[in-house]
VEXMAR-433487 format. One record per residue (C-alpha): x, y, z; residue number from 1. Coordinates in steps of 0.1 Angstrom, whole numbers, plus 2048, in hexadecimal, padded with zeros to 3 digits. Example, Ala and Ser with C-alpha at 12.3 -4.5 7.8 and 13.67 -1.06 7.14 Angstrom:
BEGIN
<pt><u>87B</u><v>7D3</v><w>84E</w><num>1</num></pt>
<pt><u>889</u><v>7F5</v><w>847</w><num>2</num></pt>
This chain:
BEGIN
<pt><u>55B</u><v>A2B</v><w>E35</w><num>1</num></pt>
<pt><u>542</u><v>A44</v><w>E45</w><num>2</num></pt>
<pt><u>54A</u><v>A6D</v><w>E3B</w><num>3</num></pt>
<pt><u>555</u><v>A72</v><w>E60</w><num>4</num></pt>
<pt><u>570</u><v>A54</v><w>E65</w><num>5</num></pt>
<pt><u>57B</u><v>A64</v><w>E3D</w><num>6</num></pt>
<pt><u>579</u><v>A85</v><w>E50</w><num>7</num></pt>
<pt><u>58F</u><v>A7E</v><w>E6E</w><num>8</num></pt>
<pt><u>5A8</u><v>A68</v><w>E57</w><num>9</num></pt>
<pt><u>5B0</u><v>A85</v><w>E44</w><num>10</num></pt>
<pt><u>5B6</u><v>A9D</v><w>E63</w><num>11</num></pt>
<pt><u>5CB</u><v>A83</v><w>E74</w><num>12</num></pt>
<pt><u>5E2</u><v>A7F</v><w>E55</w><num>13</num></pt>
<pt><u>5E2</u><v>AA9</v><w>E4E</w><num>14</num></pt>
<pt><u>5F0</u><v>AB0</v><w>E6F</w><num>15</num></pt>
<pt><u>604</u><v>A92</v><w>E70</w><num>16</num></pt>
<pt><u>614</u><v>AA2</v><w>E4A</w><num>17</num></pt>
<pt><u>613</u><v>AC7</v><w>E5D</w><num>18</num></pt>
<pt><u>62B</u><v>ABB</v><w>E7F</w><num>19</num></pt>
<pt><u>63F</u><v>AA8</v><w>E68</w><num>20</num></pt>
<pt><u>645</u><v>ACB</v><w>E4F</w><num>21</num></pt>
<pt><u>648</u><v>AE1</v><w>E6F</w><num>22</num></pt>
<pt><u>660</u><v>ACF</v><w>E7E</w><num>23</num></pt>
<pt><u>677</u><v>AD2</v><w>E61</w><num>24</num></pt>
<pt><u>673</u><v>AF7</v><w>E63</w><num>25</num></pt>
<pt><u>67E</u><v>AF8</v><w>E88</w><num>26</num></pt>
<pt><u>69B</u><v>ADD</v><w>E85</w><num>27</num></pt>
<pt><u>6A7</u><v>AF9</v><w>E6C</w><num>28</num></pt>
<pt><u>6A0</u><v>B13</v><w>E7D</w><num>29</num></pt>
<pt><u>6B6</u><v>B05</v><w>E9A</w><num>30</num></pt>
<pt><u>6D1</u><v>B02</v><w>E7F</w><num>31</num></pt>
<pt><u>6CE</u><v>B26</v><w>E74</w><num>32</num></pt>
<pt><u>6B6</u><v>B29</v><w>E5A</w><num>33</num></pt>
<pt><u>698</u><v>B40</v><w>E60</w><num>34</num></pt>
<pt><u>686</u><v>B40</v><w>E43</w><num>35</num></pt>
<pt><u>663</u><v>B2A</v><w>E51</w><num>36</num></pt>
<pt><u>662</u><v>B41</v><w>E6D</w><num>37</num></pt>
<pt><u>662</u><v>B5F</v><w>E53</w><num>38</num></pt>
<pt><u>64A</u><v>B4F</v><w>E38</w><num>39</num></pt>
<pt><u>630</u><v>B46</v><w>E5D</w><num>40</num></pt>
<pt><u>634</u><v>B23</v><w>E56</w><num>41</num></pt>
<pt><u>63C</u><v>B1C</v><w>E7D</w><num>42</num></pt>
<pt><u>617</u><v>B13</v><w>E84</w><num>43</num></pt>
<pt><u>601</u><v>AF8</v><w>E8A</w><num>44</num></pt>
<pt><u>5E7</u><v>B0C</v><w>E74</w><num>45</num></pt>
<pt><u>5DE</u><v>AF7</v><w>E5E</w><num>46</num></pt>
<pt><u>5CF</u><v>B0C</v><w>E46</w><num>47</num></pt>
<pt><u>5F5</u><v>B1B</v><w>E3E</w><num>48</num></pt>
<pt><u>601</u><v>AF6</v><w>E39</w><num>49</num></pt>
<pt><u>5E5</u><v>AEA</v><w>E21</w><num>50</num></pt>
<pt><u>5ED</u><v>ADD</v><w>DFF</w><num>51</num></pt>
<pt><u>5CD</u><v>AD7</v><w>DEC</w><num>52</num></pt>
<pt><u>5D3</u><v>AB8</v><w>DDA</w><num>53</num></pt>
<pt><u>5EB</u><v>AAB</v><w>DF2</w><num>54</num></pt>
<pt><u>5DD</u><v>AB2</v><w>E0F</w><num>55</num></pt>
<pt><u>5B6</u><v>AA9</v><w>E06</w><num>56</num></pt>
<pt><u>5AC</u><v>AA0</v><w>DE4</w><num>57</num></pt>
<pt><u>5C7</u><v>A85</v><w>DE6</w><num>58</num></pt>
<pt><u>5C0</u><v>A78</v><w>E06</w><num>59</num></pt>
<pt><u>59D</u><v>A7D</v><w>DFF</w><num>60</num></pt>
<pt><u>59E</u><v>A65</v><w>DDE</w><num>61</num></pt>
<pt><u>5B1</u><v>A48</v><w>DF3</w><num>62</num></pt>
<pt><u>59A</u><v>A49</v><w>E0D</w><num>63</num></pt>
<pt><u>57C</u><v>A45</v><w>DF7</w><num>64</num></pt>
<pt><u>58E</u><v>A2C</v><w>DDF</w><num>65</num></pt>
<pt><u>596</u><v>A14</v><w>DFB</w><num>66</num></pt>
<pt><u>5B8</u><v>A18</v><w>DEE</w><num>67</num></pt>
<pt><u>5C8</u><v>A02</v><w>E0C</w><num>68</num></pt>
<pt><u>5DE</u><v>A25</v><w>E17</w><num>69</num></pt>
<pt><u>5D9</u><v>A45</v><w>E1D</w><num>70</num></pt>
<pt><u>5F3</u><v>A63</v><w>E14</w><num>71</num></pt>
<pt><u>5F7</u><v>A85</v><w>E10</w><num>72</num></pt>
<pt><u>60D</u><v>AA6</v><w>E15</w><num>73</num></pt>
<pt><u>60C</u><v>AC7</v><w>E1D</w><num>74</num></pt>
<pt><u>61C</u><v>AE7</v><w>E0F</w><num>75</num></pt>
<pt><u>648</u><v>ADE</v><w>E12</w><num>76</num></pt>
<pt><u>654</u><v>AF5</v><w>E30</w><num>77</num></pt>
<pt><u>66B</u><v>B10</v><w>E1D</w><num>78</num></pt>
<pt><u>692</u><v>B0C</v><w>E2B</w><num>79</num></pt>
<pt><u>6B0</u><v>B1B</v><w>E1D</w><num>80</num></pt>
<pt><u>6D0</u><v>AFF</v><w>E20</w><num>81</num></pt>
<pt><u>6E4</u><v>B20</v><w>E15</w><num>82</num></pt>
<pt><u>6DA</u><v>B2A</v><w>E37</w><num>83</num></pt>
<pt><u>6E1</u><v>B12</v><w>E4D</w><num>84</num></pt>
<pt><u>704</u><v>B12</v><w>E62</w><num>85</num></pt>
<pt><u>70D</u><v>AEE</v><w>E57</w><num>86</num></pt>
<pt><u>700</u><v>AE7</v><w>E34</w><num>87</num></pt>
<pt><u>708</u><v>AC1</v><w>E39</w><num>88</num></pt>
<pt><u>6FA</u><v>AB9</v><w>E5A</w><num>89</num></pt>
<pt><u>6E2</u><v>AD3</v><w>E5C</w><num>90</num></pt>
<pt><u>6D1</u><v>AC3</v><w>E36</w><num>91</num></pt>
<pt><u>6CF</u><v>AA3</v><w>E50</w><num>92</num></pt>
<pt><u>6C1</u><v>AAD</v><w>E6B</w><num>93</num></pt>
<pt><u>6A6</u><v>AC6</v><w>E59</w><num>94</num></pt>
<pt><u>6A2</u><v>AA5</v><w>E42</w><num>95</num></pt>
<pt><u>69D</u><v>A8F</v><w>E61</w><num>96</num></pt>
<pt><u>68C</u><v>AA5</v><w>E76</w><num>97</num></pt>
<pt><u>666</u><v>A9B</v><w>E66</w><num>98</num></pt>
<pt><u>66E</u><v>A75</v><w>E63</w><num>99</num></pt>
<pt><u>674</u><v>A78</v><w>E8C</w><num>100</num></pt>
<pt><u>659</u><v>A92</v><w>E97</w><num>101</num></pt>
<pt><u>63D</u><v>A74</v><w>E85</w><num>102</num></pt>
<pt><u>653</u><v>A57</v><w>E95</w><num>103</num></pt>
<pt><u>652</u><v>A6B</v><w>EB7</w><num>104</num></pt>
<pt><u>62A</u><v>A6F</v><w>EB2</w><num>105</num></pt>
<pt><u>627</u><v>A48</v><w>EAB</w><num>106</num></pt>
<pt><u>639</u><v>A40</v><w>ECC</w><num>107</num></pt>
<pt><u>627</u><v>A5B</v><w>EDD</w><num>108</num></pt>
<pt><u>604</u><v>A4D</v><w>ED4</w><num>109</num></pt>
<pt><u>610</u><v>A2A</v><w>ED5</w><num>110</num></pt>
<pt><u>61B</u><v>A30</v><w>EFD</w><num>111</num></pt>
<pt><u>5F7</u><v>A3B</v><w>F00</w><num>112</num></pt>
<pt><u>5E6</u><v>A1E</v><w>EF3</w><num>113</num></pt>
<pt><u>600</u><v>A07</v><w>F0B</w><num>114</num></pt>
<pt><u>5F4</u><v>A18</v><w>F23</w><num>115</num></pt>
<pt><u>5D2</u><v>A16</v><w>F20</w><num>116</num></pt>
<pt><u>5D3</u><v>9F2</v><w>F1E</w><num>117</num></pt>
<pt><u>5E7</u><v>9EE</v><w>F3E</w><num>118</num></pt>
<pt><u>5CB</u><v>A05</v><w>F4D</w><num>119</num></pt>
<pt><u>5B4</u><v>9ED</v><w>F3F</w><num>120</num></pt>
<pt><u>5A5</u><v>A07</v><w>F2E</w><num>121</num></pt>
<pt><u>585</u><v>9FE</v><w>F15</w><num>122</num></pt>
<pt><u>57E</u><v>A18</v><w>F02</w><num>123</num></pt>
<pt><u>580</u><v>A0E</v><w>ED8</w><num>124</num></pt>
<pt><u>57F</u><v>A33</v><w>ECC</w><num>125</num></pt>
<pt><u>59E</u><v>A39</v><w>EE4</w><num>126</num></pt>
<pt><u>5B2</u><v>A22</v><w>ED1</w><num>127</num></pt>
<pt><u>5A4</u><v>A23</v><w>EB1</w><num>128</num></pt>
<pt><u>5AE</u><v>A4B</v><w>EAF</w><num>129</num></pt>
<pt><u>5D1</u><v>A42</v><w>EC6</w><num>130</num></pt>
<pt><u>5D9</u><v>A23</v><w>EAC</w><num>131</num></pt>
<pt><u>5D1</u><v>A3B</v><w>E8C</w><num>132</num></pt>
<pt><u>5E6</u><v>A57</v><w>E96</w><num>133</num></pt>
<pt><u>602</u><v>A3E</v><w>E9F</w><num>134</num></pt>
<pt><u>5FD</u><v>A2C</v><w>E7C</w><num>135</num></pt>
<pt><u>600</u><v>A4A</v><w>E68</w><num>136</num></pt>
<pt><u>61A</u><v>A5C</v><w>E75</w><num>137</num></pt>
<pt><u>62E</u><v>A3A</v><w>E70</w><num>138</num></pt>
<pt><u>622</u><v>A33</v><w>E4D</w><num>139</num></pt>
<pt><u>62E</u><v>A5B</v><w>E45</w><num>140</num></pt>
<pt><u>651</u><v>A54</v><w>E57</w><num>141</num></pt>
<pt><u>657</u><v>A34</v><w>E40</w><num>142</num></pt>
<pt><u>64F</u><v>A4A</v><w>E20</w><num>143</num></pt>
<pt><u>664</u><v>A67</v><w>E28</w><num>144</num></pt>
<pt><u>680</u><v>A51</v><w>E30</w><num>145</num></pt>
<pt><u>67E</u><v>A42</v><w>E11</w><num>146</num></pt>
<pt><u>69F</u><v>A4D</v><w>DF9</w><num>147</num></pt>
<pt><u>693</u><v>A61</v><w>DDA</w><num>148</num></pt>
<pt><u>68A</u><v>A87</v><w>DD7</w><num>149</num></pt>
<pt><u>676</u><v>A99</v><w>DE2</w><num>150</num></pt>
<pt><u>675</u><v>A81</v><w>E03</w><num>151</num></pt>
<pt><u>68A</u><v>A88</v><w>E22</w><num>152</num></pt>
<pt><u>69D</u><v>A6A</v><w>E1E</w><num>153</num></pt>
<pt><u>6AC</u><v>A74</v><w>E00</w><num>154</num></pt>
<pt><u>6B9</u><v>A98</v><w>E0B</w><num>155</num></pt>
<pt><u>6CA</u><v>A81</v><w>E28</w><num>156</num></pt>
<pt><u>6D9</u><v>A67</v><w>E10</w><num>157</num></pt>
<pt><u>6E5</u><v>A85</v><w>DF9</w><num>158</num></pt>
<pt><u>6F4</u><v>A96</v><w>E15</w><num>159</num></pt>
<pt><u>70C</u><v>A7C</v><w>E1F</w><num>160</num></pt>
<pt><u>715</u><v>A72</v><w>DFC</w><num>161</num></pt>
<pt><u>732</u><v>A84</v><w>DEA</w><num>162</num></pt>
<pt><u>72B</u><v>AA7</v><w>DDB</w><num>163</num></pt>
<pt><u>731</u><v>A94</v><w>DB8</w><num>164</num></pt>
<pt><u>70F</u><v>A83</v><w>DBA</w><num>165</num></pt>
<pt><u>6FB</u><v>AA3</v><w>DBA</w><num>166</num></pt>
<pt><u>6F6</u><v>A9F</v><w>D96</w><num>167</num></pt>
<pt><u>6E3</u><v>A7C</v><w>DA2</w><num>168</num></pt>
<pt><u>6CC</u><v>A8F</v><w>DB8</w><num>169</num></pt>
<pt><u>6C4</u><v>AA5</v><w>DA1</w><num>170</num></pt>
<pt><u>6BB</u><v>A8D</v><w>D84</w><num>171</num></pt>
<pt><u>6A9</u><v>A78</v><w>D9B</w><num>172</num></pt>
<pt><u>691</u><v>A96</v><w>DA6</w><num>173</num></pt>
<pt><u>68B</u><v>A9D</v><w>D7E</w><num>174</num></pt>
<pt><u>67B</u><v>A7D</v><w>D81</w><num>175</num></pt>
<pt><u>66B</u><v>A7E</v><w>DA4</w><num>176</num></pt>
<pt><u>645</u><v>A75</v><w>D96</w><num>177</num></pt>
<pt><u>650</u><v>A5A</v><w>D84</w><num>178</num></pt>
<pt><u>662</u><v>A4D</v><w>D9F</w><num>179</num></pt>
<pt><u>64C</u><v>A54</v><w>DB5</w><num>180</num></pt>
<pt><u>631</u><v>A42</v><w>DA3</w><num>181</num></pt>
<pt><u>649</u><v>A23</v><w>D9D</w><num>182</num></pt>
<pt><u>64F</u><v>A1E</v><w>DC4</w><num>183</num></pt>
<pt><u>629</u><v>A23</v><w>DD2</w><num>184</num></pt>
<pt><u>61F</u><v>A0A</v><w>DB5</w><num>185</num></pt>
<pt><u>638</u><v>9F1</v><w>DB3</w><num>186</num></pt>
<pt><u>64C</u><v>9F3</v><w>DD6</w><num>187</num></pt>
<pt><u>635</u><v>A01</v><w>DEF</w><num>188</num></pt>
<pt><u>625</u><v>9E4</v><w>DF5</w><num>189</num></pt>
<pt><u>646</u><v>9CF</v><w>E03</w><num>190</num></pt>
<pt><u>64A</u><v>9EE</v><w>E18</w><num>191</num></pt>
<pt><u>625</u><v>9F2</v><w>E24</w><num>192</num></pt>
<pt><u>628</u><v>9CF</v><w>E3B</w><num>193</num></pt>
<pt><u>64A</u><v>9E1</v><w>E4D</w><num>194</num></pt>
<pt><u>632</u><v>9F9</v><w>E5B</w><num>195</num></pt>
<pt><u>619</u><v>9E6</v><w>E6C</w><num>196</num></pt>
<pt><u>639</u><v>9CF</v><w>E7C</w><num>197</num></pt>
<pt><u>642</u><v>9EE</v><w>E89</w><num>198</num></pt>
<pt><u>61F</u><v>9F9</v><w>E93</w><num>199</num></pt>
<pt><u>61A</u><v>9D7</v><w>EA9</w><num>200</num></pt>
<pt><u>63C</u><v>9DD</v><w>EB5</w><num>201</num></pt>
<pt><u>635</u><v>9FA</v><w>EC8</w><num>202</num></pt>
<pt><u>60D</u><v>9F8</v><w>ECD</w><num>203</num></pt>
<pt><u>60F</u><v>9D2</v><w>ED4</w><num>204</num></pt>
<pt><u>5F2</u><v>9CE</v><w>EBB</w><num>205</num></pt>
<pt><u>5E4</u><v>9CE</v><w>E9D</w><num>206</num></pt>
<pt><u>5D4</u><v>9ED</v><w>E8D</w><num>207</num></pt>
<pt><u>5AE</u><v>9EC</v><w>E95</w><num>208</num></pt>
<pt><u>5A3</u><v>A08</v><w>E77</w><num>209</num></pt>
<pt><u>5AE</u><v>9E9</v><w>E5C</w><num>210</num></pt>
């Protein structure tokens, strides 16, 4: 892969990472909690967002390894739950709010490549860039959804399990690398295929950058 597809790879998946962390700082701040407003995290700037291994060495190092995917993360939007006026649903929503903001991008950029083809429209780079956005932003809402710390879908299976399984989620975030490690190794790749069904699903074809 030539330095400017690596180049544009990488900014498609940091501001795909940087909607998906603002939008958990709105959804809380809609539930009370001002805190990413006070720390300026409110921004599409990415240079407040940037996490230096997650957000370029790491993405960088996939790229260039032909690793099959590509990942990353940027800097976790501060919230206080303490703050927010329902601890339970408000944990939820915050929780969800990232997993739909990269869903709602995917459908978005999907419409646009539907539409291009009913316009019969011919340009590759338009759905090349269209189909990677799309792809990304679905690939990060299948790994947040996924149900151990420090990923969104665990904060929303924690919050509608019984206060007595705190202890779980607590243990299980001691162990979050490991874990982590485990599922992208082992698990990852049963998951991986979900993604493209879904991809064809709403583009009506196949990615075109694999």
């Amino acid at each position: 892969m030539d330095t400017t597809n690596t180049i544009f790879y990488i900014v498609v998946l940091i501001f795909s990472v940087i909607i998906h962390e603002i939008s958990h700082g709105f959804m809380a701040e809609k539930f009370g909690d001002h805190t990413a407003r006070f720390a300026g995290r409110l921004t599409l700037n990415p240079l407040v967002h940037l996490d230096l291994f997650g957000s370029i060495i790491l993405p960088v190092l996939l790229v260039i390894s032909h690793a099959g995917f590509l990942f990353g993360w940027a800097k976790p939007v501060p919230y206080n739950p303490n703050n927010l006026t329902n601890r339970k649903w408000g944990t939820i929503a915050v929780a969800s709010a990232g997993i739909l903001a990269n869903l709602g991008v995917a459908i978005i950029f999907s419409i646009f490549i539907r539409l291009g083809v009913f316009f019969n429209y011919s340009n590759p780079s338009f759905y090349f860039i269209c189909g990677l956005i799309a792809f990304l932003n679905l690939l990060l809402a299948f790994f947040n959804l996924m149900p151990f710390p420090p990923l969104d879908g665990s904060k929303i299976l924690f919050a509608f399990l019984p206060a007595r399984f705190a202890h779980l989620e607590a243990t299980l975030e001691r162990y979050s690398i490991i874990i982590f490690l485990l599922f992208i190794f082992f698990i990852w790749e049963h998951i991986f295929p979900a993604i493209f069904y879904l991809y064809h699903f709403l583009v009506g074809m196949n990615p075109l950058f694999f």
